[in-house]
ChimeraX commands (.cxc) that place a marker at each C-alpha (Angstrom):
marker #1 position 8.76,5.13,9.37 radius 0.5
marker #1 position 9.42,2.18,6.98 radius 0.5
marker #1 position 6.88,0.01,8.56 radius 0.5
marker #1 position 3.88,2.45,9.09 radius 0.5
marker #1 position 4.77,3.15,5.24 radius 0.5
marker #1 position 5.12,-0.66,4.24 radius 0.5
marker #1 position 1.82,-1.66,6.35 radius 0.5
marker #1 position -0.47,1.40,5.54 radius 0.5
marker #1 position 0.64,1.98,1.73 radius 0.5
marker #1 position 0.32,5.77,2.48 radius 0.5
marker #1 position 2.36,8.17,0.17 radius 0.5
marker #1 position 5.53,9.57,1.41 radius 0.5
marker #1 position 3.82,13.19,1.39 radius 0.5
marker #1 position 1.24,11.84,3.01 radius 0.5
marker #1 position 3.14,9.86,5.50 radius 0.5
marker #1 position 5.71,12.94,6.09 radius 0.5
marker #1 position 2.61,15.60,6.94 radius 0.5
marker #1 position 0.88,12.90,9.54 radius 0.5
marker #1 position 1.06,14.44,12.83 radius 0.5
marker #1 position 1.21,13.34,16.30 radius 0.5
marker #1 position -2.56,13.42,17.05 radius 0.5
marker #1 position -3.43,11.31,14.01 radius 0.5
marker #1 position -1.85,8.12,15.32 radius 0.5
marker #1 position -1.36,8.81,19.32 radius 0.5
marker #1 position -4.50,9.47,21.12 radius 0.5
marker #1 position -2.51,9.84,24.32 radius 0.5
marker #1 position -2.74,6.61,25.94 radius 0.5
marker #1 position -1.76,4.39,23.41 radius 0.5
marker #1 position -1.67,4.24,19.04 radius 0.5
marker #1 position -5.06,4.23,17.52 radius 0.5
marker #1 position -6.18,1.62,15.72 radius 0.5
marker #1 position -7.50,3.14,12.81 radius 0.5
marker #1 position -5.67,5.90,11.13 radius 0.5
marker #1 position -7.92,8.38,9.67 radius 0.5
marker #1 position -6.25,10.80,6.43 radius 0.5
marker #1 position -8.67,13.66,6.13 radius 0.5
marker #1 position -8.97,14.53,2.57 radius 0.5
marker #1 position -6.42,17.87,2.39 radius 0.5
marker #1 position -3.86,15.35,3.43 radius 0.5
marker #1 position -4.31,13.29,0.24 radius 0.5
marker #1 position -3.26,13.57,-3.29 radius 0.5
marker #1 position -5.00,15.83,-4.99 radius 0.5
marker #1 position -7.16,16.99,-1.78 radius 0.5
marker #1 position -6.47,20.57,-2.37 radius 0.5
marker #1 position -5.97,20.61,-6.53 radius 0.5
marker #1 position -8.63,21.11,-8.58 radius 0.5
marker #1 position -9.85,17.51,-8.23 radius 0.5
marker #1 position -10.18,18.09,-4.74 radius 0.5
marker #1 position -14.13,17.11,-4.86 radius 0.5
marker #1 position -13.48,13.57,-6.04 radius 0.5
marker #1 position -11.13,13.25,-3.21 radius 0.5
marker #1 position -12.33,12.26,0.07 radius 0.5
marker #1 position -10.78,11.26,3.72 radius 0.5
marker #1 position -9.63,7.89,4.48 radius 0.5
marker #1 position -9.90,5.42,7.12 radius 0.5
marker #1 position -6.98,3.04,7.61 radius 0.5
marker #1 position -6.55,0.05,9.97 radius 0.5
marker #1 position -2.98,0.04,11.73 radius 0.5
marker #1 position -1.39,-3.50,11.34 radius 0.5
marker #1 position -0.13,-4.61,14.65 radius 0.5
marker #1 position 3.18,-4.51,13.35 radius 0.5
marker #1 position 3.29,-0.97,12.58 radius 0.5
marker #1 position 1.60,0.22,15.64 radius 0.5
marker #1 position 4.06,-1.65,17.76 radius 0.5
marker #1 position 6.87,0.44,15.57 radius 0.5
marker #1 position 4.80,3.39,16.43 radius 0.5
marker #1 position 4.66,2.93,20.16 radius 0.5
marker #1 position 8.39,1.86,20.39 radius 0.5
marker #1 position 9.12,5.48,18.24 radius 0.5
marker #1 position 6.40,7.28,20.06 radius 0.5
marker #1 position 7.58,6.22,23.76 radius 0.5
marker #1 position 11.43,7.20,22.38 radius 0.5
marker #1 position 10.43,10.43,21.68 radius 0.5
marker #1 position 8.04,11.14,24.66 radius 0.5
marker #1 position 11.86,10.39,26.42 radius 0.5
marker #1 position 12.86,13.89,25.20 radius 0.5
marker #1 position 10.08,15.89,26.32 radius 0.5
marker #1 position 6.18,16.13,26.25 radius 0.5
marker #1 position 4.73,15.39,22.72 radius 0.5
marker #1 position 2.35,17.71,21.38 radius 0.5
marker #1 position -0.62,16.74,19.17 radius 0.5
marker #1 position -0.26,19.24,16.23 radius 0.5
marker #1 position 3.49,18.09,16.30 radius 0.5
marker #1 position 4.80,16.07,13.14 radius 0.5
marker #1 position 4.71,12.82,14.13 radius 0.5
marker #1 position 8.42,11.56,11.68 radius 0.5
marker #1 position 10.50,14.84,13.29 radius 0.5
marker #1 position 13.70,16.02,11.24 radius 0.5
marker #1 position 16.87,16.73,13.91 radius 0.5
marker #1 position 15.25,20.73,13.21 radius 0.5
marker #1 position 12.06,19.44,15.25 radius 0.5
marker #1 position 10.19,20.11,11.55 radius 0.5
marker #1 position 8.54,17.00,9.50 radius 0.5
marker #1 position 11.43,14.82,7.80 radius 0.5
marker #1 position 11.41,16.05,4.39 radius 0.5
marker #1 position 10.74,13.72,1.21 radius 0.5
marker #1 position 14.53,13.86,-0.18 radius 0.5
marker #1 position 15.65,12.85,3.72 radius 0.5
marker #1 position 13.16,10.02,3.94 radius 0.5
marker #1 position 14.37,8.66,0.16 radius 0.5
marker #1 position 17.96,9.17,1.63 radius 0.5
marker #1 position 17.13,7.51,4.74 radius 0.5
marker #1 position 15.52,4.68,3.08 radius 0.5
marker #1 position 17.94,4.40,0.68 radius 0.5
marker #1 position 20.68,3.88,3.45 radius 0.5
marker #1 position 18.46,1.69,5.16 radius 0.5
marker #1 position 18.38,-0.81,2.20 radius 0.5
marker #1 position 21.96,-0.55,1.42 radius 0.5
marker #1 position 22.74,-2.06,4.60 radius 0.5
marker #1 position 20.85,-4.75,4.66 radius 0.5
marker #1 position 22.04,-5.57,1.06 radius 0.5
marker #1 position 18.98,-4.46,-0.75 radius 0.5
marker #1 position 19.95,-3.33,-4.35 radius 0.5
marker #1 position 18.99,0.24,-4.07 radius 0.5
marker #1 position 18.87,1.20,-8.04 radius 0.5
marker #1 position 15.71,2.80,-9.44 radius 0.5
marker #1 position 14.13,2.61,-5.84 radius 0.5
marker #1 position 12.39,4.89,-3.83 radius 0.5
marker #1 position 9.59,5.33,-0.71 radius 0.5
marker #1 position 7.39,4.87,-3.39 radius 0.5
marker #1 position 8.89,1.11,-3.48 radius 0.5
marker #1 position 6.91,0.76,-0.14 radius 0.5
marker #1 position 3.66,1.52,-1.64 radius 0.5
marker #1 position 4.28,-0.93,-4.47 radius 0.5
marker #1 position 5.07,-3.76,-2.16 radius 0.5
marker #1 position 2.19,-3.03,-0.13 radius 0.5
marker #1 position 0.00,-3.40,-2.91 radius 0.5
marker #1 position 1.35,-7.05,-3.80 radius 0.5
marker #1 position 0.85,-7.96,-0.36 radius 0.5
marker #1 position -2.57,-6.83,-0.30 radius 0.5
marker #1 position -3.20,-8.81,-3.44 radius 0.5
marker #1 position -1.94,-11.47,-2.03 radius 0.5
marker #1 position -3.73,-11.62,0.89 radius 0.5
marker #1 position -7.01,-10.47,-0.78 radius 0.5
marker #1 position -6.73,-13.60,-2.87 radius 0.5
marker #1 position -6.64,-12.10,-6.03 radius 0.5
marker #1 position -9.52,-9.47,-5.46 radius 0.5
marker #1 position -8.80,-6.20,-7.24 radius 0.5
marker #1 position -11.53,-4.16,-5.86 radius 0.5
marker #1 position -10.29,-4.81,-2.30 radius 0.5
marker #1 position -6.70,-3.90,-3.00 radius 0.5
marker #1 position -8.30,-0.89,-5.16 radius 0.5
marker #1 position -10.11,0.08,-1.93 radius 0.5
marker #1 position -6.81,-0.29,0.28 radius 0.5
marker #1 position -4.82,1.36,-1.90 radius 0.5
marker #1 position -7.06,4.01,-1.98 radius 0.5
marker #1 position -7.64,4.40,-5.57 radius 0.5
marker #1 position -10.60,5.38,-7.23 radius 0.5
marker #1 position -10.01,3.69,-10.62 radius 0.5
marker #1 position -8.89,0.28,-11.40 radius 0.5
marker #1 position -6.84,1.56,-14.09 radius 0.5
marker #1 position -4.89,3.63,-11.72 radius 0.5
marker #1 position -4.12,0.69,-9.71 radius 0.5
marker #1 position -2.91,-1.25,-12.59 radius 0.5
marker #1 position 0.17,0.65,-12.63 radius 0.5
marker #1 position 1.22,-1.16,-8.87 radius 0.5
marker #1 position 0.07,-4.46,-9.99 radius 0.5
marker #1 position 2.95,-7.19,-10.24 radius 0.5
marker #1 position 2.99,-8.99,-13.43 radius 0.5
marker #1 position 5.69,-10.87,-15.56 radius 0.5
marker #1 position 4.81,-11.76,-19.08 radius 0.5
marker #1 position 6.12,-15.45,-17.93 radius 0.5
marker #1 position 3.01,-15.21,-15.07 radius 0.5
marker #1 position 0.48,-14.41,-18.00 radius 0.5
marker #1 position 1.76,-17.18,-20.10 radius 0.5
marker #1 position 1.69,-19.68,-17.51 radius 0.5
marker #1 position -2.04,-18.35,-16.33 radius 0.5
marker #1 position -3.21,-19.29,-19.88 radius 0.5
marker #1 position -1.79,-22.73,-20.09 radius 0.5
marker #1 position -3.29,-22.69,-16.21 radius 0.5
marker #1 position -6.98,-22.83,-17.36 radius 0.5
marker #1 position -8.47,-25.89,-16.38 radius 0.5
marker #1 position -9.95,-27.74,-19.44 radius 0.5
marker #1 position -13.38,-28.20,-17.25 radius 0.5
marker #1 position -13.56,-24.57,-18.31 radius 0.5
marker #1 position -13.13,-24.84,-21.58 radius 0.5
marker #1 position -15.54,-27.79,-22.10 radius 0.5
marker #1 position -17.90,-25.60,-20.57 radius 0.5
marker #1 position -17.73,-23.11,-22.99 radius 0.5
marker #1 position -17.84,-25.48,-25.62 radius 0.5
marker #1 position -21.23,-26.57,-24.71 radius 0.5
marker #1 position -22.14,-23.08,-24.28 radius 0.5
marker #1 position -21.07,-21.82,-27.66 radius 0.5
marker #1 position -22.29,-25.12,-28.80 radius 0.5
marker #1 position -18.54,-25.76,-30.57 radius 0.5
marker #1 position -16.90,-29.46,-30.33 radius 0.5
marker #1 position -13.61,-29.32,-28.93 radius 0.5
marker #1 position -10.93,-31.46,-30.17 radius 0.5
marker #1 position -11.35,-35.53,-30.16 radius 0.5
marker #1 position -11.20,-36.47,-26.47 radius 0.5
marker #1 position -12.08,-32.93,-24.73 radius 0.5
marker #1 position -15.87,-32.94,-25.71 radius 0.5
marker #1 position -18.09,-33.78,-22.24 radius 0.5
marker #1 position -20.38,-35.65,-24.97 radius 0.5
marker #1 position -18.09,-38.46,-25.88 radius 0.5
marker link #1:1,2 radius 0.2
marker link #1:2,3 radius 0.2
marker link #1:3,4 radius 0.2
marker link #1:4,5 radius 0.2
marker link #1:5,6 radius 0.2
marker link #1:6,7 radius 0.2
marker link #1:7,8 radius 0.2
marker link #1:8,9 radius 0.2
marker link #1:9,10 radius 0.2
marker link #1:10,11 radius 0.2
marker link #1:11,12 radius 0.2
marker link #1:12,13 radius 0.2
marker link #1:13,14 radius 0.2
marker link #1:14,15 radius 0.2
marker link #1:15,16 radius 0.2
marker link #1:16,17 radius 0.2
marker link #1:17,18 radius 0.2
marker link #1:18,19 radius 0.2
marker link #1:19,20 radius 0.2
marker link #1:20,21 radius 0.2
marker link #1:21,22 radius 0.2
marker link #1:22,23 radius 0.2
marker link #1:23,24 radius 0.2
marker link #1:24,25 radius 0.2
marker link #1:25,26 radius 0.2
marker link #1:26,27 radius 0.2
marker link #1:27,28 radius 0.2
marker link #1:28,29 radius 0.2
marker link #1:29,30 radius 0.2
marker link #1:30,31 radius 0.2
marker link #1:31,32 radius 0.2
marker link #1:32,33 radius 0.2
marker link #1:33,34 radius 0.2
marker link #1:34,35 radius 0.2
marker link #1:35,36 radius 0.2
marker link #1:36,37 radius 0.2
marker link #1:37,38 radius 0.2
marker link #1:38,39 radius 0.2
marker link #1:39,40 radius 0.2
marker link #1:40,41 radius 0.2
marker link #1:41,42 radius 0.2
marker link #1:42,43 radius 0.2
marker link #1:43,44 radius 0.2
marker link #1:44,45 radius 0.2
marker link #1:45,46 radius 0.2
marker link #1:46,47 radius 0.2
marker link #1:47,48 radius 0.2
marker link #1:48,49 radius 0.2
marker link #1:49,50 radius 0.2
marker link #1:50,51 radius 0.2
marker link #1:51,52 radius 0.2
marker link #1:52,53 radius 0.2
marker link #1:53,54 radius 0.2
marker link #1:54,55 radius 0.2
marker link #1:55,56 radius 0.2
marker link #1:56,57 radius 0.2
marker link #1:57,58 radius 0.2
marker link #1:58,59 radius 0.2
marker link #1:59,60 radius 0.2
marker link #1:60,61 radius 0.2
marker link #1:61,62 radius 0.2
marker link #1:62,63 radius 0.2
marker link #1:63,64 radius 0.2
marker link #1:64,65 radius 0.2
marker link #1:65,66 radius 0.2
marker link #1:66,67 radius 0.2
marker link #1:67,68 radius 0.2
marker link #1:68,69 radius 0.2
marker link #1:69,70 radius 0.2
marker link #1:70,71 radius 0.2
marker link #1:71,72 radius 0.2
marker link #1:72,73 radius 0.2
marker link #1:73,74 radius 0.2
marker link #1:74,75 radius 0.2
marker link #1:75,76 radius 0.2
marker link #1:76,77 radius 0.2
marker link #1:77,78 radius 0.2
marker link #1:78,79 radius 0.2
marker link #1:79,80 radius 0.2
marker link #1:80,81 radius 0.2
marker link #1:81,82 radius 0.2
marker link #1:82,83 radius 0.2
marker link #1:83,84 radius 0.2
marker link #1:84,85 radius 0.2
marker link #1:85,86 radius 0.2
marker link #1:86,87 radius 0.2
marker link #1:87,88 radius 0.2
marker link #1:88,89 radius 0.2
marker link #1:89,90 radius 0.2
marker link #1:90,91 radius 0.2
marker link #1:91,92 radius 0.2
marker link #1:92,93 radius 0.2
marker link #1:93,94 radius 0.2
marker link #1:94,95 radius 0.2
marker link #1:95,96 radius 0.2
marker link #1:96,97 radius 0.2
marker link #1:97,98 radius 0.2
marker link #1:98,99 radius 0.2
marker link #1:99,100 radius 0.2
marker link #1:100,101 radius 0.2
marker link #1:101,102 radius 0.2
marker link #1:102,103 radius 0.2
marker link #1:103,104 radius 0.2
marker link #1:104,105 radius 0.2
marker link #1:105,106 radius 0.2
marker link #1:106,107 radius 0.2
marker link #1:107,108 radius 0.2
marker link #1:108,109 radius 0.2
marker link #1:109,110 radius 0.2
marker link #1:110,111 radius 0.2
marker link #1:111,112 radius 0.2
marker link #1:112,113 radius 0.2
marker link #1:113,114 radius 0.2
marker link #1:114,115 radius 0.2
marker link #1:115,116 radius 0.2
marker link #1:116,117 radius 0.2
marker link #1:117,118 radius 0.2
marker link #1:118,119 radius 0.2
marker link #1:119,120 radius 0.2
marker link #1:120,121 radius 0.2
marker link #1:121,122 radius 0.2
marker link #1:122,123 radius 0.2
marker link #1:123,124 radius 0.2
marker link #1:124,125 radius 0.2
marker link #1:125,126 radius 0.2
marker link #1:126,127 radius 0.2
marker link #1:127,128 radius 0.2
marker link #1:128,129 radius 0.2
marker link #1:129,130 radius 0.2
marker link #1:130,131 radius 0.2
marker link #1:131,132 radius 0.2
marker link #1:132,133 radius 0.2
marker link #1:133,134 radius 0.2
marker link #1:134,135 radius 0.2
marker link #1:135,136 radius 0.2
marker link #1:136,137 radius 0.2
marker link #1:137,138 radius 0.2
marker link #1:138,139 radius 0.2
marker link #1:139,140 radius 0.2
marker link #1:140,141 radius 0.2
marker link #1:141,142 radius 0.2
marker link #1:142,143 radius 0.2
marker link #1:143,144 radius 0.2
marker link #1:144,145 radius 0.2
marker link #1:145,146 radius 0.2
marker link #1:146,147 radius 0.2
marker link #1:147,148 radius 0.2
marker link #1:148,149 radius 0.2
marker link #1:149,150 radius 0.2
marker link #1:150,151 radius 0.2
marker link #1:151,152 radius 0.2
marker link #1:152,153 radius 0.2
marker link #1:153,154 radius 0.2
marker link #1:154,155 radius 0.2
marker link #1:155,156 radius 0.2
marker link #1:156,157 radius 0.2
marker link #1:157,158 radius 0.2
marker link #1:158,159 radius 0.2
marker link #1:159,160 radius 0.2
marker link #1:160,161 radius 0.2
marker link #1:161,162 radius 0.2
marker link #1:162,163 radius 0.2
marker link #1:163,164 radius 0.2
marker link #1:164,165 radius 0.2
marker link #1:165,166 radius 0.2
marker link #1:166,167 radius 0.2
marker link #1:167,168 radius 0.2
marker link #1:168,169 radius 0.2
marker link #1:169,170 radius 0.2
marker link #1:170,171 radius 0.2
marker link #1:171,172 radius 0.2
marker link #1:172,173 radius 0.2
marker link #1:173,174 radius 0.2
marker link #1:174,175 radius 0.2
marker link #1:175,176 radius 0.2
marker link #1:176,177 radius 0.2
marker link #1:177,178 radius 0.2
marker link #1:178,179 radius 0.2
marker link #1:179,180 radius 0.2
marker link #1:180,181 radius 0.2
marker link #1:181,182 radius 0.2
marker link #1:182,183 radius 0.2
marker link #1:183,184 radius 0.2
marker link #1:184,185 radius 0.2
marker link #1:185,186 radius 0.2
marker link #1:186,187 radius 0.2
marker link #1:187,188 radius 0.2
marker link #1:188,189 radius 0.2
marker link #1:189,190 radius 0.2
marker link #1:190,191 radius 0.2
marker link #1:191,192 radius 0.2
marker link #1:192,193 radius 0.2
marker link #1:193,194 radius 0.2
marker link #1:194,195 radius 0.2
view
């Protein structure tokens, strides 16, 4: 569960309701996980217009997770497609409180500090990876994240006010030279590209 969570940045209520079918297309896990829009945030609220379905590649890592739990369970009996895909003991979908717990427990053993975390610590760290890996590019993390505002991404973004200083002293004084010739300013003795 952690993994398809960690590698798809899905919500836990939308991770909890996926069934069977939606990863599992009976010969092997499907590549691309598709979340039709009831399934979402705000898919059935009043909102539910500006909502729509989402397509979502399956990292290798996460569908090898999913086969491994898939085959486990296909052990106990024939899996059925409408079936929810993370069962509780009951044979219902794990519920969110069980799948904090479960995390939770998870972390703890492996010496995580588990203070002020949650499943939704998953999402977060999935969106720092994808920023990472997208080089900086906000409107491809906004797009895997599956947010329709960049302001509502902000909120996942990673920054230290110690990162924002040191991006500011960062900027390359071929930039600001530039602008001085722009803006037609002189810079200070030595920094001008006239002299």
């Amino acid at each position: 569960m952690a993994r398809t969570a960690l590698h798809t940045g899905l919500r836990a209520g939308t991770l909890l309701g996926l069934r069977v079918e939606d990863v599992w297309d009976g010969t092997g896990v499907r590549p691309v996980l598709y979340v039709a829009r009831h399934r979402l945030k705000n898919g059935n609220g009043v909102r539910k217009r500006s909502v729509t379905g989402r397509y979502i590649p399956i990292h290798p890592a996460a569908r090898a997770a999913l086969l491994a739990y898939i085959q486990e369970r296909a052990g106990s009996g024939p899996l059925h497609g409408r079936a929810p895909l993370f069962r509780s003991k009951k044979g219902g979908a794990v519920r969110l409180w069980r799948w904090n717990r479960i995390l939770t427990e998870t972390m703890a053993a492996a010496g995580i500090c588990t203070a002020g975390r949650s499943s939704h610590a998953l999402r977060k760290t999935f969106c720092a990876l994808c920023l990472e890996s997208a080089g900086g590019r906000l409107h491809v993390v906004q797009l895997a994240m599956g947010h329709r505002h960049l302001s509502t991404l902000q909120a996942y973004l990673p920054c230290a006010d110690t990162e924002a200083a040191t991006a500011i002293l960062d900027v390359e004084t071929a930039g600001i030279e530039c602008a001085d010739r722009l803006s037609g300013v002189e810079g200070p003795p030595g920094t001008s590209a006239v002299e």
